[in-house]
C-alpha positions as CSV (number, residue, x, y, z in Angstrom):
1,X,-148.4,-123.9,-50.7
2,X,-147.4,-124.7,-54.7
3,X,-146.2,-128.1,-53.6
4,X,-149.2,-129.2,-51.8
5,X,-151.2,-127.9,-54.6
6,X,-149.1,-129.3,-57.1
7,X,-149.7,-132.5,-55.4
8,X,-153.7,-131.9,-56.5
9,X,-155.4,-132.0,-60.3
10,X,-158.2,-129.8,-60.1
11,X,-159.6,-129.9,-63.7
12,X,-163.2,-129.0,-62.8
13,X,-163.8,-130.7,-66.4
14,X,-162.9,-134.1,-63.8
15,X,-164.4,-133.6,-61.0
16,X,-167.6,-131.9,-62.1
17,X,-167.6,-129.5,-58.7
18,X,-169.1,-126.5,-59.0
19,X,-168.6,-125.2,-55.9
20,X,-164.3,-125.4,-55.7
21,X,-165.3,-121.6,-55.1
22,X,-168.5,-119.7,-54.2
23,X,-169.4,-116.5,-53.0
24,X,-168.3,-116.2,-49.5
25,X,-165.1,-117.4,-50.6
26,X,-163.3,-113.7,-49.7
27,X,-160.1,-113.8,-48.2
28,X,-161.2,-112.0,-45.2
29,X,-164.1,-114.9,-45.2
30,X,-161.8,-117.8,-45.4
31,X,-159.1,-116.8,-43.2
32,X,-161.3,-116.5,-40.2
33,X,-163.1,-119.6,-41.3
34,X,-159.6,-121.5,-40.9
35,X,-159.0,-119.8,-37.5
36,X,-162.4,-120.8,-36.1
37,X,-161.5,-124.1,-37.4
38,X,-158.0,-124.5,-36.1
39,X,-159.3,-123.3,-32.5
40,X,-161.9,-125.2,-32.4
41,X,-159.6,-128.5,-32.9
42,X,-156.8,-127.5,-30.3
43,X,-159.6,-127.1,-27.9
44,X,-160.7,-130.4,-28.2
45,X,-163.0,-130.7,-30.6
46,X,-163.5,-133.8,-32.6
47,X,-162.7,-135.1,-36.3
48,X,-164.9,-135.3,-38.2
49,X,-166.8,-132.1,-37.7
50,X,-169.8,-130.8,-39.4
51,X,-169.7,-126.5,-40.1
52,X,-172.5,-126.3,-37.6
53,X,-170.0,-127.7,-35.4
54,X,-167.6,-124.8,-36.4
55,X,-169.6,-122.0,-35.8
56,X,-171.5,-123.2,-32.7
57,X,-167.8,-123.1,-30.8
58,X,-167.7,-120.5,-28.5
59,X,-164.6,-119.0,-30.6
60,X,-166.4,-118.6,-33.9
61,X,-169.9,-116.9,-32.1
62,X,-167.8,-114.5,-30.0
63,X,-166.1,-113.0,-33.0
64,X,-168.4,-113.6,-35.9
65,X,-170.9,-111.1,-34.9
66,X,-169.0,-108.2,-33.9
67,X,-166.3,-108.9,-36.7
68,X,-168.4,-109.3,-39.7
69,X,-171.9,-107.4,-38.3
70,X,-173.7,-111.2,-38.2
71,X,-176.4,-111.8,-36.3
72,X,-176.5,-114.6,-33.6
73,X,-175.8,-117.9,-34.5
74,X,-178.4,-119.3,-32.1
75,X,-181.4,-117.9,-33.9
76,X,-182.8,-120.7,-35.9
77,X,-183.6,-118.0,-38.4
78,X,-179.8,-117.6,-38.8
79,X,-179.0,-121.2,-39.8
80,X,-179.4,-120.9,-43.6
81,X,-176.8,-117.7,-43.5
82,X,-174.1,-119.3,-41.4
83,X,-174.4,-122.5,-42.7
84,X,-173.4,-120.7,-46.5
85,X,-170.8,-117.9,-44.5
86,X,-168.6,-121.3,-43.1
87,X,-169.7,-124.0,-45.2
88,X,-168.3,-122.5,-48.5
89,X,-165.5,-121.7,-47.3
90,X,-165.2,-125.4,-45.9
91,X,-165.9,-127.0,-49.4
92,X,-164.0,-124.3,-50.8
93,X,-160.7,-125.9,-49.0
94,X,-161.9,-129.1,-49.4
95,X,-161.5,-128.9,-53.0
96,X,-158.6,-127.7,-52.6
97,X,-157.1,-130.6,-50.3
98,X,-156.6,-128.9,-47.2
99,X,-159.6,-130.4,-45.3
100,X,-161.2,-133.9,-46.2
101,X,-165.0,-133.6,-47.5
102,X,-167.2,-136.7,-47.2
103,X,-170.9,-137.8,-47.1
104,X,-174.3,-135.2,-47.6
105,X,-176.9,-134.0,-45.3
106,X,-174.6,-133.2,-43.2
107,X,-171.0,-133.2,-44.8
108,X,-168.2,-134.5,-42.6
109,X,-165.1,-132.3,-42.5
110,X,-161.4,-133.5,-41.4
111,X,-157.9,-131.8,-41.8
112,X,-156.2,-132.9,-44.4
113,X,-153.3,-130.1,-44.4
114,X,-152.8,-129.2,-40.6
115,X,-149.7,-126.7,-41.4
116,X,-151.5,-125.1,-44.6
117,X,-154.8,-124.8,-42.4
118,X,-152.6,-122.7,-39.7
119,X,-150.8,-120.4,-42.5
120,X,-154.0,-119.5,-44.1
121,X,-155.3,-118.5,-40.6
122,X,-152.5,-116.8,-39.6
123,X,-153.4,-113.3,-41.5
124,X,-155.9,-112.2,-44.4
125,X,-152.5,-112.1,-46.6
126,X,-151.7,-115.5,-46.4
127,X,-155.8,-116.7,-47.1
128,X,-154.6,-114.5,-50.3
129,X,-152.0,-115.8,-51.1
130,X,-153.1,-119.0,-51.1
131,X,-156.6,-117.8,-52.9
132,X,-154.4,-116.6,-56.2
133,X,-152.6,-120.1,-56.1
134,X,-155.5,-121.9,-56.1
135,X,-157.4,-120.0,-58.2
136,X,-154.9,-119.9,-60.6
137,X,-154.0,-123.5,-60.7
138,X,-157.4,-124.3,-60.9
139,X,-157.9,-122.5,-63.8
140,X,-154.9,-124.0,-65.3
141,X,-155.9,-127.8,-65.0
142,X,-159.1,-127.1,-66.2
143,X,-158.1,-125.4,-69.8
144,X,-159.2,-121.9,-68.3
145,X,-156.0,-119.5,-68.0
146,X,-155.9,-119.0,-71.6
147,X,-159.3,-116.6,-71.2
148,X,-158.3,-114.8,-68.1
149,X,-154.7,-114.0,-69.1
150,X,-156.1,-113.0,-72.7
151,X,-158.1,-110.4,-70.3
152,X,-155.5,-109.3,-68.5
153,X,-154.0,-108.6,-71.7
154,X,-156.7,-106.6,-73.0
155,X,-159.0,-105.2,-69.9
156,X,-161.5,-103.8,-71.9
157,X,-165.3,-103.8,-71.9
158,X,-165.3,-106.6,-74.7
159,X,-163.1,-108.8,-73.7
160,X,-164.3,-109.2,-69.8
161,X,-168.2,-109.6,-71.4
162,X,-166.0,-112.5,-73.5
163,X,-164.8,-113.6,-70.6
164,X,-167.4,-113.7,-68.4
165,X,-169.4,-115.8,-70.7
166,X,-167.1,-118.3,-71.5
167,X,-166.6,-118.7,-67.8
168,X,-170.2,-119.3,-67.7
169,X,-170.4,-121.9,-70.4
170,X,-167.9,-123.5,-68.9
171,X,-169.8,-123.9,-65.6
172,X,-172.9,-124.6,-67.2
173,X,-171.5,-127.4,-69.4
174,X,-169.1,-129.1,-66.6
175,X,-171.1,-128.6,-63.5
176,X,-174.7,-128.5,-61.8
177,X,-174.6,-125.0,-62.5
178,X,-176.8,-124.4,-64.4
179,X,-177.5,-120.6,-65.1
180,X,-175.5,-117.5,-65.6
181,X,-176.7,-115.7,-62.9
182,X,-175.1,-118.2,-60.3
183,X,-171.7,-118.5,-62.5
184,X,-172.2,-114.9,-62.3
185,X,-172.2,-114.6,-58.6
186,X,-168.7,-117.1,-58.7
187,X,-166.9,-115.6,-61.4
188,X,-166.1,-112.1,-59.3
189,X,-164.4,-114.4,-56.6
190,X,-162.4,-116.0,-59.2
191,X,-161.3,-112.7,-61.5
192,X,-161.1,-110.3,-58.9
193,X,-158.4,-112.2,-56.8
194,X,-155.9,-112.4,-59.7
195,X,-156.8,-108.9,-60.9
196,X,-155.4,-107.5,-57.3
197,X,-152.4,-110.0,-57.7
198,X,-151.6,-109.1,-61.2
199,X,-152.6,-104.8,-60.8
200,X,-155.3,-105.4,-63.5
201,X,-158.9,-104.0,-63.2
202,X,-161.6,-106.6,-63.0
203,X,-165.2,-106.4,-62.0
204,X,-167.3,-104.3,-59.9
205,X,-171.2,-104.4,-60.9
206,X,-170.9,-106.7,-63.5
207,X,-169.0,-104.2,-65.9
208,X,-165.0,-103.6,-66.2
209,X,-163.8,-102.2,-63.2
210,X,-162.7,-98.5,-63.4
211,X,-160.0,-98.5,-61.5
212,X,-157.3,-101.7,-60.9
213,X,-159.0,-104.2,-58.3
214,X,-157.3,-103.1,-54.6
215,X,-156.8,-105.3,-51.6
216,X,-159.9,-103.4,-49.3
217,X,-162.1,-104.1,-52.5
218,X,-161.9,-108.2,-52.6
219,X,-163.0,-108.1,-48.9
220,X,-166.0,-109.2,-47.6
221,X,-166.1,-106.8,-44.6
222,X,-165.5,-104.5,-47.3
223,X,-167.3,-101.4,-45.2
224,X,-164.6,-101.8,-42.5
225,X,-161.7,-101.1,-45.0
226,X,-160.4,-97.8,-46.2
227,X,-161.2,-97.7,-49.9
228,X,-161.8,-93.9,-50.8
229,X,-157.7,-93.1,-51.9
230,X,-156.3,-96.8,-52.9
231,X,-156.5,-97.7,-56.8
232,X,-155.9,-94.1,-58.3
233,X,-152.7,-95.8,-60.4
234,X,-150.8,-98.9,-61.1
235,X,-147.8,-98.5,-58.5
236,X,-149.6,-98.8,-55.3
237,X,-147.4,-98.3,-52.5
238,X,-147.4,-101.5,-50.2
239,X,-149.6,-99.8,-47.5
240,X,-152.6,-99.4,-49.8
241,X,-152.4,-103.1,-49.7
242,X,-152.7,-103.6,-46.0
243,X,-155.9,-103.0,-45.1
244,X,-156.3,-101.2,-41.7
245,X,-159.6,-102.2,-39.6
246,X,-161.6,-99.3,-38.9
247,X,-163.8,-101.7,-36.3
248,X,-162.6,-101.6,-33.0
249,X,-163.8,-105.7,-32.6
250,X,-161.7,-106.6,-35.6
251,X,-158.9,-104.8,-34.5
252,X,-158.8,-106.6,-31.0
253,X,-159.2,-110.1,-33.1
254,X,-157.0,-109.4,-35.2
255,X,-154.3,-108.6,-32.7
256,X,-155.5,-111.5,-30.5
257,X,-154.8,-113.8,-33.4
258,X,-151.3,-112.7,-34.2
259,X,-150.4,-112.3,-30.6
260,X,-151.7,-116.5,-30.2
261,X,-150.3,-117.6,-33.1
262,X,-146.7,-116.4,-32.3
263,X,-147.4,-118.0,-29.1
264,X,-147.9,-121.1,-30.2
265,X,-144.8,-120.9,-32.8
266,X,-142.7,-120.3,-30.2
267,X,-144.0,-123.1,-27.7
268,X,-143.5,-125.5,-30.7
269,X,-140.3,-124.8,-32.1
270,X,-138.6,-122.4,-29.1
271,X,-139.9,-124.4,-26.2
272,X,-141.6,-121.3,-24.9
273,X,-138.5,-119.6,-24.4
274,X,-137.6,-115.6,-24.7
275,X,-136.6,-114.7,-28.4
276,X,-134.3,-112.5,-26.3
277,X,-130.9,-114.1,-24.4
278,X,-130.5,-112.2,-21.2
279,X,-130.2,-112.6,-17.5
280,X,-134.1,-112.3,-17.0
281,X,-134.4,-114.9,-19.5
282,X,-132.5,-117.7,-17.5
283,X,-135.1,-120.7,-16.3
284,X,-138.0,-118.7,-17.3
285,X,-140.9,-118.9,-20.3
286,X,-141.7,-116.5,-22.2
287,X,-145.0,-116.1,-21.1
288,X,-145.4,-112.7,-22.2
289,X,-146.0,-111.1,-25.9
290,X,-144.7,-107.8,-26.6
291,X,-145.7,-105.3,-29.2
292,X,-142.1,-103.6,-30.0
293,X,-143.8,-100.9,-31.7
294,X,-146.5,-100.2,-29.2
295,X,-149.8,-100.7,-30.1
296,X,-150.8,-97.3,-28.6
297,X,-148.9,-95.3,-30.9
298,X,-148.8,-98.0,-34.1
299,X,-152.4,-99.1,-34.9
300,X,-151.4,-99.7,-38.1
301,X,-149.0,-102.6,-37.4
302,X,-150.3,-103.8,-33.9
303,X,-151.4,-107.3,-35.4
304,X,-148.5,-107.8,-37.9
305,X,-146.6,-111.2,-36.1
306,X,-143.6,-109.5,-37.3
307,X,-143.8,-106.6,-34.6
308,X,-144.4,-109.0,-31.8
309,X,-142.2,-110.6,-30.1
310,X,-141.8,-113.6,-27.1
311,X,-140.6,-112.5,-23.4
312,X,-140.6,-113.4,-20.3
313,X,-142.5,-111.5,-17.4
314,X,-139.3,-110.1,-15.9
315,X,-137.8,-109.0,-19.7
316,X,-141.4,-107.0,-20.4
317,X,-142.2,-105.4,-17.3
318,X,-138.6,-104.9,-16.1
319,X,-136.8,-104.1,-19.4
320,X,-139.1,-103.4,-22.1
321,X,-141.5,-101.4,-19.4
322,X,-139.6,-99.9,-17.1
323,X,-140.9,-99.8,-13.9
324,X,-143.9,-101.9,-15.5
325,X,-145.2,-98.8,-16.6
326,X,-147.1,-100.2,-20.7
327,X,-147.2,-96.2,-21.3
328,X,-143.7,-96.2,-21.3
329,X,-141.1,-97.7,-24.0
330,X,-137.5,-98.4,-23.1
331,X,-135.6,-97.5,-26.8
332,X,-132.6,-98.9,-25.6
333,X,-134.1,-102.3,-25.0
334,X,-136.7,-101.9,-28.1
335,X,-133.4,-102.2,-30.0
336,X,-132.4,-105.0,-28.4
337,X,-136.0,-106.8,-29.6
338,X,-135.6,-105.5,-32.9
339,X,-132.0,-107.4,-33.1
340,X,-133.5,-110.3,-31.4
341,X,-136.6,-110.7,-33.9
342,X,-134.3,-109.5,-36.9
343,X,-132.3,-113.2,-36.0
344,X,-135.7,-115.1,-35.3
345,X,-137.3,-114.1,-38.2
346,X,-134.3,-114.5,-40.1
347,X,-133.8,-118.2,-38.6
348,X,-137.3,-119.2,-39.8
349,X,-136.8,-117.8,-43.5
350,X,-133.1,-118.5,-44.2
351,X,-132.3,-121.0,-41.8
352,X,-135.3,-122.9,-41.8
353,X,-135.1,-127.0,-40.5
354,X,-138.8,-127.5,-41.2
355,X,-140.8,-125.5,-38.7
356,X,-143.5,-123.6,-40.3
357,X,-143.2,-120.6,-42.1
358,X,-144.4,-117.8,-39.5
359,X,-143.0,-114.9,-41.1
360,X,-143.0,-112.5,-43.9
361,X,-140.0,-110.6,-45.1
362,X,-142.0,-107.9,-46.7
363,X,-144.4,-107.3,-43.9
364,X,-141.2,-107.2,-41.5
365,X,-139.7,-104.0,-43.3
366,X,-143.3,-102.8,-43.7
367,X,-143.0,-103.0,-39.7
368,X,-139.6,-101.2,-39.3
369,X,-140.5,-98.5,-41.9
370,X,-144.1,-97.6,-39.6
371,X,-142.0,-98.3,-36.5
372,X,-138.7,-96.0,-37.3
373,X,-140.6,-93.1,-39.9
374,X,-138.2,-93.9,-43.1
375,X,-138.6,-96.1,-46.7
376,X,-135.0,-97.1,-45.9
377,X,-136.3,-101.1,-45.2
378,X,-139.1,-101.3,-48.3
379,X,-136.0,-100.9,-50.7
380,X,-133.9,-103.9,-49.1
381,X,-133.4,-106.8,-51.4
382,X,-135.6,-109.7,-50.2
383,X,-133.8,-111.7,-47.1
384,X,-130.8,-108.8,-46.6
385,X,-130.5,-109.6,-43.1
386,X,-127.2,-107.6,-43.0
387,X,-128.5,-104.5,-44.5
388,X,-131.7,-105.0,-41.9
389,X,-129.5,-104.9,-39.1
390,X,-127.6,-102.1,-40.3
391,X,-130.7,-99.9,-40.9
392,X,-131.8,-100.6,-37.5
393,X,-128.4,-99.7,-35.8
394,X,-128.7,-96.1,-38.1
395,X,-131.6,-95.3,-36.5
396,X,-130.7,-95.7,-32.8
């Protein structure tokens, strides 16, 4: 993601946009935006597309409304809505050279950035990621930074009514914005962001946060986030950070979406087969995906990529399930997956010859300290493969 950017200027004193962010720019927001968008072309649709396009796919209006509580997308009285909830979004990676943006009334979308489009779909932590890097650079080209790390610094009362104000002026003077109330509206997707990156309070109501800005609060399905014990202090432990869906529909998309997108990695770059070597996984695919932690007993980590993992038929309902029997776990096999997706996540982070980067190495212990009941794996040095291997043997 820094060397695409890095490949961009966005001085907003250039290009005159005003709307390189806007309002439904949440990470929660964008990340579905890119999956809708992603599905949409690998089920045929055409380049260039329009955002009605996007969320008149049958994809986007099956899980829009129960995901984010939107009303149908067929309802003319609807359009202005979802045109703003995907079109934002749209421009928003446009700016930022991921998709191509041309022509008005209607503006034609194209993918510009096929690989970065996938990664930011993937999960709502890598639209984050990739929100704080393009913020950030943003604000960087465009003589910015200065004024939000001079906040950061201070975090007072003062200095984010400074802050907010020059941010305004800024807009005011550069773009077609042309009043504080809309620059307003902007700035909270543009502080907030960095203000959960960096552990630094931000804004909530238009005054200085009073605690630091969390994860759940830069959300736009904010409601369906726990936010009532996150925020008390500075160290946060790691699972205040990953936000667990309370909705039952974005729980099943979001375990959909993980379970797809491993299955897509591993028909690209495996050739669909088993990330296990066995006799059951001789001339067969690995049509199967298999939580290793099951998703009956670990909610919390049922659509983390990192707990899935690729088998055939014969491997999940022979091995994994004895007997075919999903209620059941075999522990001797589950080590044998944790082995086997230990070396496959390893070979896509260490070993890497160019495939895309599925995995995270953080979010993988975060897996195996849910999955085994210990803090043994969150105090690994990043991409300790050996040390992740011996953990898992200590615990079976």
């Amino acid at each position: 993601m820094e060397r695409l950017l890095s490949e961009h200027t966005f001085d907003i004193r250039v290009s005159g946009n005003g709307r390189w962010i806007d309002q439904k720019c949440a990470l929660d927001a964008v990340c579905f935006v890119a999956d809708c968008i992603v599905t949409y072309i690998q089920d045929g649709g055409k380049q260039p597309f329009q955002s009605l396009d996007i969320w008149h796919s049958e994809y986007a209006k099956k899980n829009v409304q129960h995901i984010f509580g939107k009303p149908d997308p067929t309802i003319k009285s609807t359009l202005d809505e979802y045109n703003k909830f995907y079109r934002q979004p749209m421009k928003m990676l446009a700016a930022a050279g991921v998709l191509h943006e041309k022509g008005k009334n209607p503006i034609q979308f194209s993918i510009a950035q096929m690989e970065l489009l996938e990664y930011i779909a993937q999960r709502e932590r890598n639209s984050f990621d990739f929100l704080c890097l393009y913020i950030e650079k943003t604000l960087k080209d465009s003589g910015l930074w200065f004024s939000f790390e001079t906040f950061f610094e201070l975090e007072t009362q003062d200095a984010l009514t400074d802050l907010k104000k020059k941010f305004s002026d800024f807009c005011i003077r550069y773009t077609p914005i042309n009043t504080y109330v809309e620059s307003n509206r902007i700035f909270i997707k543009v502080l907030n962001p960095l203000a959960c990156k960096y552990k630094r309070h931000g804004t909530e109501r238009g005054r200085l946060s009073k605690l630091i800005i969390t994860y759940d609060k830069i959300m736009y399905n904010q409601t369906n986030w726990r936010d009532d014990h996150v925020g008390k202090n500075k160290n946060i432990a790691r699972s205040d950070y990953i936000a667990s869906p309370v909705n039952d529909d974005m729980y099943e998309y979001r375990v959909r979406r993980a379970e797809k997108y491993l299955r897509q990695f591993n028909a690209k770059y495996n050739a669909s087969r088993s990330e296990v070597v066995d006799n059951l996984s001789r001339r067969s695919k690995a049509t199967h995906i298999h939580h290793i932690f099951p998703r009956s007993q670990f909610r919390e980590i049922a659509d983390f990529i990192e707990n899935l993992i690729a088998l055939t038929s014969g491997q999940h309902l022979q091995k994994a399930h004895p007997d075919g029997n999903t209620s059941i776990i075999n522990k001797e096999y589950q080590y044998v997956c944790l082995v086997s997706k230990t070396n496959s996540i390893k070979r896509n982070l260490v070993e890497n010859h160019g495939e895309t980067i599925l995995y995270k190495y953080e979010d993988f212990m975060y897996v195996l300290d849910v999955g085994l009941s210990t803090d043994y794996f969150s105090s690994l040095h990043e991409h300790d493969f050996n040390s992740v291997l011996t953990g898992i043997d200590k615990y079976y």
